[in-house]
N, C-alpha and C positions, 0 to 999 in steps of 0.2 A: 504494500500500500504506500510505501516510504518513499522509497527510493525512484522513484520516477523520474524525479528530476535532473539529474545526471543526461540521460537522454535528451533530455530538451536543449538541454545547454547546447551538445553537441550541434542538435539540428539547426539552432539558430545561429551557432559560428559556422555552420558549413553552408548557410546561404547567405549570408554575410556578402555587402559589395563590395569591389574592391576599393572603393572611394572611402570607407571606413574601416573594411577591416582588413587584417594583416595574420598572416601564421605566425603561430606562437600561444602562448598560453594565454586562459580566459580563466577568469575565479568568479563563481557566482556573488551574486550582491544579495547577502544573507537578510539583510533587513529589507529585501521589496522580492522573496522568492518563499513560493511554499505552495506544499502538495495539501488537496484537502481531498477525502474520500469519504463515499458516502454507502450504505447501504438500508436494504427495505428491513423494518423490523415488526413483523407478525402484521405487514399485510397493514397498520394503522398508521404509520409515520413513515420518516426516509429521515435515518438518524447520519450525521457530518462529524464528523474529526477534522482534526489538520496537523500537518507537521509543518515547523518555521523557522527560520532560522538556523537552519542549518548552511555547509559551506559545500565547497566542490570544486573539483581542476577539470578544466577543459584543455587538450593539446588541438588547439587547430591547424591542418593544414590545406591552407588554399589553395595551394595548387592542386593537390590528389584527396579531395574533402573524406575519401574513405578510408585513408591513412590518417584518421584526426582516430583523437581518443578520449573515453569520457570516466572519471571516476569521483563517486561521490559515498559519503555513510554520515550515520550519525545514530545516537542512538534510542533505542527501541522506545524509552523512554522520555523524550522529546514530545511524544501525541499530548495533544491537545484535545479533549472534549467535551468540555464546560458544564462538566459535572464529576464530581471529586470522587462518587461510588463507582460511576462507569469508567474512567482510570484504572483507579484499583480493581474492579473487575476485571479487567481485557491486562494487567498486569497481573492477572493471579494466575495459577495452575489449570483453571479451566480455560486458557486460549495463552499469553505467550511466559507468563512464570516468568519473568523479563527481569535478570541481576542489573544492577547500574549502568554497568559495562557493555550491555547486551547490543550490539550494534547490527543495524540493516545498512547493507551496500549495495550499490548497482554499478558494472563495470561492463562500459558498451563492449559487443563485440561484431559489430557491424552498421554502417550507415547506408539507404538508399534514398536520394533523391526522387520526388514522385510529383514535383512543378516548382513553380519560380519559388513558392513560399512555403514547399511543404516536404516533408521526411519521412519514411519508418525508420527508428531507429531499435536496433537490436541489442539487448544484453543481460547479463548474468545480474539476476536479484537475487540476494541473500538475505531472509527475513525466518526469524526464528531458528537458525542455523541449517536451515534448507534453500539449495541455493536451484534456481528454475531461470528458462529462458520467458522475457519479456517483450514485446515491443508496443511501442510510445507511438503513437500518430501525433506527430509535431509540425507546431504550424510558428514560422516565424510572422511577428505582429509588426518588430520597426528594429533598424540597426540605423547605428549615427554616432555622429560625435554627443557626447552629454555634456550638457548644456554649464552642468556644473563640476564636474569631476574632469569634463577637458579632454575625453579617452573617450577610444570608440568602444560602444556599449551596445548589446543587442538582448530582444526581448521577443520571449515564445512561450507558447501555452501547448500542451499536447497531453493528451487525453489519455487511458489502457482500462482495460476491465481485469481482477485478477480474480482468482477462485478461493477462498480463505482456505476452505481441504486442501489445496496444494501445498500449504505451509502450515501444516498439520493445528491451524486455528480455527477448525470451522466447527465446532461446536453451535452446537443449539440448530444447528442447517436442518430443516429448513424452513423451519419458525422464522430464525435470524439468516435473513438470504448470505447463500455461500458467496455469488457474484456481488463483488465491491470496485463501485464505478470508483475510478481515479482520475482529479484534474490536475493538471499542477501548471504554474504562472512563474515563470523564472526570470529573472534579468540576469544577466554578466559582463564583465567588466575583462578588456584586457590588463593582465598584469604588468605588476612594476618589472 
């Protein structure tokens, strides 16, 4: 559910113009980037999380954008969902039992261009200590120089559906839907 964003990054430095962007490294901008996911719960609501504020390295390269690379984590413990027992629920033993430490990662392992402003991109999630292939339907929004930070900056959004039983957290399926829509909203920043 977490780790989406890595993906995105990728896609919107690989369609990045060459008027702002350049190969080389991109670090997401932790304070305007984050995944939120939702699922259906017994059929009466559509319950949201989010993850925020987390970090991430982009290798882009323009010239061969499929030779770019994308790696991001953080951990398990980071969700968000505005309500303190549903935390400690989804951190107990009935779905991830999650220590401090417990980290989710996503590590592309392929990109393809699919139009001027859009990607699949491919990779390795690890959530829960189970690691499954992914792919992000990513759409870049806007790349540019930033207005205030002076650096070219790009920004994308890209969607994935995951199956919670794939990462051995689907309890209560299928009262609480197994499928959890994932969106995630990223900016990044080329590095110093």
């Amino acid at each position: 559910m977490k780790t989406l964003i890595a993906p995105a990054a990728l896609a919107a430095a690989t369609l990045t113009t060459p008027a702002f962007a350049t190969s080389g490294d991109y670090v997401l901008d932790a304070s305007h980037s984050q995944i939120v996911f939702t699922y259906d719960h017994l059929g009466y609501s559509t319950t949201y999380g989010m993850f925020s504020g987390f970090e991430g390295q982009i290798a882009f390269n323009q010239e061969d954008p499929a030779a770019s690379s994308v790696n991001v984590s953080f951990p398990v413990r980071t969700m968000l969902t505005g309500w303190e027992a549903r935390f400690d629920h989804f951190m107990s033993g009935d779905f991830f039992d999650a220590a401090e430490d417990e980290m989710v990662t996503f590590t592309s392992t392929s990109i393809e261009v699919t139009g001027e402003d859009t990607a699949l991109i491919t990779g390795d999630l690890t959530l829960n200590g189970i690691t499954k292939p992914v792919v992000l339907d990513a759409k870049l929004n806007q790349v540019g120089m930033h207005p205030m930070a002076e650096k070219p900056w790009a920004g994308f959004d890209a969607t994935t559906t995951l199956l919670r039983s794939d990462f051995e957290v689907g309890n209560f399926a299928p009262f609480v839907s197994d499928e959890v829509e994932v969106m995630i909203s990223i900016e990044a920043m080329q590095a110093e």
